[in-house]
C-alpha positions in Angstrom: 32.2 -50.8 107.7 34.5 -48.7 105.7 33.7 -50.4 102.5 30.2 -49.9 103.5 30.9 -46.5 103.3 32.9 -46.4 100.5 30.0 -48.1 98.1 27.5 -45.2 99.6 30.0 -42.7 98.7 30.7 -44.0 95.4 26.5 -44.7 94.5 26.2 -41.1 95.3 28.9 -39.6 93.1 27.6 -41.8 90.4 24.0 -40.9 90.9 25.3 -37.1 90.8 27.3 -37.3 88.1 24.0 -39.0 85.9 22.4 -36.5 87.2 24.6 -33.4 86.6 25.7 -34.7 83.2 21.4 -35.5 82.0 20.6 -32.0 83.0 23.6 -30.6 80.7 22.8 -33.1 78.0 19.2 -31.8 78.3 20.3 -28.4 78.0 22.5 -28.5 75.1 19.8 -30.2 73.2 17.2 -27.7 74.0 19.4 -24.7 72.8 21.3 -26.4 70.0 18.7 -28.7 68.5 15.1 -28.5 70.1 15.1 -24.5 70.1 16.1 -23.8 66.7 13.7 -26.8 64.8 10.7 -24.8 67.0 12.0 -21.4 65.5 12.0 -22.9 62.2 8.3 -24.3 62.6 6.8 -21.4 64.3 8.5 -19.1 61.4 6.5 -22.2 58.5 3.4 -22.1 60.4 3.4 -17.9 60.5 3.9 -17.7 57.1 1.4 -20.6 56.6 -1.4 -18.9 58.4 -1.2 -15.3 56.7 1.5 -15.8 53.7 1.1 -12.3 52.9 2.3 -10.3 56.6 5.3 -8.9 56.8 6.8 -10.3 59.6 9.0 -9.5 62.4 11.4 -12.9 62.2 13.3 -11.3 64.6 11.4 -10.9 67.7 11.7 -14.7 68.0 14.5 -15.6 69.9 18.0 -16.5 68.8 18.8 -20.0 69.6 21.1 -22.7 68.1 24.3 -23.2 66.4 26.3 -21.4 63.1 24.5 -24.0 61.2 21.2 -24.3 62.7 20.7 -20.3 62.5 21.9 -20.8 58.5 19.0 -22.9 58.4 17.0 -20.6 59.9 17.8 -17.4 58.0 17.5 -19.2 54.6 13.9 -20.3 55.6 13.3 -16.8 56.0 14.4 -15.8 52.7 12.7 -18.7 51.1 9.5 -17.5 52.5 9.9 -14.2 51.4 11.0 -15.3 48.1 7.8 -17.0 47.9 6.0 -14.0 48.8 7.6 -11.6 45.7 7.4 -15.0 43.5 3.7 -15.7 43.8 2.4 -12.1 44.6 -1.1 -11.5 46.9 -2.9 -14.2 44.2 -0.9 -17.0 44.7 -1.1 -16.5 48.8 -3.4 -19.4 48.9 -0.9 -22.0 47.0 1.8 -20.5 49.5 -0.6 -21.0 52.7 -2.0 -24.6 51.5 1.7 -26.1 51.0 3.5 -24.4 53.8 1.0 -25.4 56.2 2.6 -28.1 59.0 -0.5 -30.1 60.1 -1.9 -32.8 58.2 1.4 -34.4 56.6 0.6 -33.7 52.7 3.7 -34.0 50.1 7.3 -32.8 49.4 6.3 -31.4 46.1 4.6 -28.1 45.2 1.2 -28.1 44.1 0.3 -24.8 42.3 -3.1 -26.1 40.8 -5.4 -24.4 43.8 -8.9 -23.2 42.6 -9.2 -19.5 42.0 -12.0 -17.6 43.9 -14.0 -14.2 42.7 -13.0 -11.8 44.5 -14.4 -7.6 44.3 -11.7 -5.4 44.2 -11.0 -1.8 43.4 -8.8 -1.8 40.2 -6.1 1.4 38.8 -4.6 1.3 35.5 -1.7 3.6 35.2 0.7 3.8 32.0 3.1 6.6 30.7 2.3 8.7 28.0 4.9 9.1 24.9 6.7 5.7 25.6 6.9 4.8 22.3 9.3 8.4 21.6 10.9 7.5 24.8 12.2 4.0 24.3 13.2 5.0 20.8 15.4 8.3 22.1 16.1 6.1 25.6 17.1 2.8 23.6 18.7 1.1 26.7 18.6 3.3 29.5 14.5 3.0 29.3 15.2 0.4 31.8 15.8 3.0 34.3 13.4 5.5 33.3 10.4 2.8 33.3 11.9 1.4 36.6 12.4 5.2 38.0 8.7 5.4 37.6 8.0 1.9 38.5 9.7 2.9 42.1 7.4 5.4 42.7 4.1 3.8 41.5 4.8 0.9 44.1 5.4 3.1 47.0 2.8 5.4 47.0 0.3 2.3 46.3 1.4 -0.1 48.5 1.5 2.9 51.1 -2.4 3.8 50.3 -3.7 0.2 50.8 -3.2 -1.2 47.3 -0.8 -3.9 45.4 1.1 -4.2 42.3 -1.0 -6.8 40.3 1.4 -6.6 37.1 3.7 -4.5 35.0 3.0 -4.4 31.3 6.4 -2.4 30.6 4.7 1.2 30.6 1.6 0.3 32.2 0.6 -0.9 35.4 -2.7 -2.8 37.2 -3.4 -2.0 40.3 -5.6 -3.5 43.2 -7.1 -2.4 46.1 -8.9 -5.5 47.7 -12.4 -5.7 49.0 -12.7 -9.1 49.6 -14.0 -12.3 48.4 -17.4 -13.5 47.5 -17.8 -15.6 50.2 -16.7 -12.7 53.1 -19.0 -10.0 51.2 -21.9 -12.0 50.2 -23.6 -11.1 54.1 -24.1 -7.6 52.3 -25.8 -8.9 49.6 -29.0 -10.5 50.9 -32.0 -8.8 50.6 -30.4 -6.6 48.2 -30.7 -5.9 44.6 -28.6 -7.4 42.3 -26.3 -4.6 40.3 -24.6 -5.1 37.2 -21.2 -4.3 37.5 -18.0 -5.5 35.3 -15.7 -7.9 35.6 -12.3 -8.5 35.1 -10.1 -11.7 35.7 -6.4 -11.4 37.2 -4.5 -14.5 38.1 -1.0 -14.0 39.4 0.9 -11.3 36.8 -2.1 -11.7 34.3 -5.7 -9.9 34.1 -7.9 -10.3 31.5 -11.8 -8.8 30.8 -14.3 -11.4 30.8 -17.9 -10.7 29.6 -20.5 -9.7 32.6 -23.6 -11.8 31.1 -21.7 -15.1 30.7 -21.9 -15.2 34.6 -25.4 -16.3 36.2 -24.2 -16.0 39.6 -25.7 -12.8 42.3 -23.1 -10.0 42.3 -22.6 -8.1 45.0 -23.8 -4.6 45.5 -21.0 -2.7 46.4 -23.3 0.2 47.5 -23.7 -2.2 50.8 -20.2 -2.9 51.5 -18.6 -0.4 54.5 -15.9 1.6 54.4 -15.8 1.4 50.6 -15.7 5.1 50.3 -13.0 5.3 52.2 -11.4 2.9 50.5 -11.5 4.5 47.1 -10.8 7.7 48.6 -7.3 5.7 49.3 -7.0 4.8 45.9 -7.7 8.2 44.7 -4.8 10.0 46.9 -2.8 6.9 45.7 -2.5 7.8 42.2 -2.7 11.6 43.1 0.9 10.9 45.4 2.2 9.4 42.3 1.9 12.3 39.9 2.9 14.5 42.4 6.0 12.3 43.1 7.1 12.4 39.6 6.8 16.1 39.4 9.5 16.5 42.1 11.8 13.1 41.6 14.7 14.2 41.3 15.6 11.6 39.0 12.8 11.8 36.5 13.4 15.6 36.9 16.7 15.1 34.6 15.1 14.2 32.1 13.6 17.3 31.5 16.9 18.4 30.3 17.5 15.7 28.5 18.2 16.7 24.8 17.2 13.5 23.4 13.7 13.8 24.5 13.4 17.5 23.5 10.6 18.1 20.9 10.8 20.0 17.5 10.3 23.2 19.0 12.2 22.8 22.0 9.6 22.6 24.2 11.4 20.6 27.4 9.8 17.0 28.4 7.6 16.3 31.2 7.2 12.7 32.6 3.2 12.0 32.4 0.9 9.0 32.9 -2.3 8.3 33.1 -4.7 6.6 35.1 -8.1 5.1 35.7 -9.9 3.6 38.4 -12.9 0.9 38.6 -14.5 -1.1 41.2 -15.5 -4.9 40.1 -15.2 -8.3 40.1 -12.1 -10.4 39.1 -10.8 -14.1 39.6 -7.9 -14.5 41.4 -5.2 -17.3 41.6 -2.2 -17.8 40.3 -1.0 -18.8 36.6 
């Protein structure tokens, strides 16, 4: 009888033990392994579905090891690496190789198909550059970048994106949308003749209106366009008010180097020009 006993007692301190030591193995996997390989995916598959938000990585919650959250942290920078690297053109090559489902391979593939796409485009470039690099020589760097500061800010902050940077001028975009999302507005319409331009990545070049057969669309239809442009507009007219009172750009009104032949002090200026058209976008 007592040996009886002593067998029940011990098949129950075993069958505790299994069962106390699963549930802790279970647990330690979950927070050190399991939790921090679903952080990393949900973080691939975010930046998969819209490449080009700006998102919140840390709402998600902390889980894992030192080494796991390394991980985790450098997949965030990657991402956003990716982002600056391939700009609002190359958010499709991003989204199409990041994406989880469906296998697909290890290596990058850039060569996605661009799309047209209507846009609202702002050329910007300062005025007397040529004197300024020559009297700057090597600190034109941080005039042209002082500038550069303030043209990305005030567009970015009124809707619009930094295509590329040709030294003292800049291409800006405000996007309408692509062909395939606008062309709704376009039946039973009229066909307008509008130009084009073609942007891919950190280049845009004109390409000739009549070589393309295809429908444009009439902007005319497209809602909220006005206020669209009206962004634009206040855009560039933030920027020239911002480098009137930079404090910055400001000292170089005393600059002597930049002084003219009659003494007359320097003022930063640039100009600008807006247009609302077609372009094709991807990535180069």
């Amino acid at each position: 009888k007592d040996q009886s006993q002593a067998s029940i007692h011990l098949l129950v301190f075993v069958l505790f033990m299994l069962v106390l030591l699963s549930t802790q193995f279970t647990g330690d996997a979950q927070r050190l392994v399991l939790a921090p390989i679903e952080n990393m995916m949900a973080i691939v598959s975010m930046v998969a579905e819209d490449p080009l938000e700006d998102f919140d990585f840390k709402s998600l919650p902390k889980s894992g090891d030192y080494e796991t959250h390394v991980v985790q942290i450098a997949i965030e920078k990657i991402t956003a690496i990716l982002r600056v690297g391939f700009g609002v053109a190359g958010a499709e090559i991003i989204s199409s190789n990041m994406a989880v489902e469906g296998g697909g391979s290890a290596v990058l593939n850039p060569m996605i198909p661009g799309k047209r796409v209507y846009s609202l485009f702002g050329f910007c470039d300062i005025l007397s550059f040529d004197k300024c690099t020559e009297m700057l020589e090597d600190e034109i760097m941080t005039f042209v970048n002082s500038i550069a500061r303030i043209v990305h800010g005030e567009v970015s902050r009124w809707g619009g994106t930094c295509n590329k940077n040709l030294g003292n001028a800049f291409l800006m975009v405000w996007r309408i949308g692509d062909e395939k999302a606008l062309s709704e507005y376009n039946r039973g319409g009229v066909r307008r003749r509008a130009s084009s331009g073609s942007f891919s990545g950190h280049e845009a070049m004109a390409t000739n209106v009549k070589a393309s057969r295809r429908s444009e669309i009439d902007l005319n239809r497209i809602p909220g366009l006005d206020v669209l442009a009206d962004k634009a507009l206040v855009g560039f007219l933030k920027v020239i008010v911002e480098i009137n009172r930079d404090i910055q750009l400001l000292s170089y009104r005393d600059d002597e180097r930049l002084l003219s032949d009659n003494g007359k002090v320097f003022t930063p200026r640039m100009g600008f020009g807006l247009h609302a058209g077609w372009a094709i976008e991807g990535a180069v």
